[in-house]
N, C-alpha and C positions, 0 to 999 in steps of 0.2 A: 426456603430462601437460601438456606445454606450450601444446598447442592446446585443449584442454580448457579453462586457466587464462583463455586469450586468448578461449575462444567464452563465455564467463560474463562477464567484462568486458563483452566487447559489449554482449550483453544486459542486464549494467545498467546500464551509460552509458545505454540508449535506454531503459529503463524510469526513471530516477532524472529524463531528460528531459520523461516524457510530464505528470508531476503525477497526483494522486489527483483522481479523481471529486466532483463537489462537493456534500456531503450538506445536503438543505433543514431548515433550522433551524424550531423548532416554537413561537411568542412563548408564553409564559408570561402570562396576567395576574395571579395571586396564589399566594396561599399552596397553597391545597388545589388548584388549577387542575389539568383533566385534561392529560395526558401523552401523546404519542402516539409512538410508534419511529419513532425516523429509519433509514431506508430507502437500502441502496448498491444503486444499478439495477445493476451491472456484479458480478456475484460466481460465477463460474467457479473451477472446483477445480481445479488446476494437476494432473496424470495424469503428465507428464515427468518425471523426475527433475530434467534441468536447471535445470527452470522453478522445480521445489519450491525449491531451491539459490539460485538468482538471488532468488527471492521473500525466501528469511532471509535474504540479503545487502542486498537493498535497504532492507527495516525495522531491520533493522541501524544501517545509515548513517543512516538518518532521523533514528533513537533520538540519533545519536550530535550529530548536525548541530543536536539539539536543545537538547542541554547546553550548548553553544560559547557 
């Protein structure tokens, strides 16, 4: 269980490191102005268990990093 706990830290020290992807912003000119999806180039489905794991861990901390 021990190495489990320590191979999940790793990987998210090194994912909490790498930053999110940077989505392009869409200017607005008014009111009724068309709208268009902003778009993340990078969106692979995590198939690991550990990765699922490390993934809610890391939005997690984001969430939390964000109230402070």
């Amino acid at each position: 269980m021990k190495k489990y706990i320590e191979k999940i830290e790793k990987l998210v020290k090194k994912r909490m490191a790498e930053g999110e992807p940077k989505k392009d912003k869409v200017e607005q000119k008014g009111f009724m102005s068309k709208k268009e999806k902003l778009e993340v180039k990078d969106t692979k489905l995590p198939t690991d268990l550990v990765e699922i794991v490390v993934d809610a861990i890391v939005h997690v901390r984001k969430k939390r990093m964000e109230l402070k």
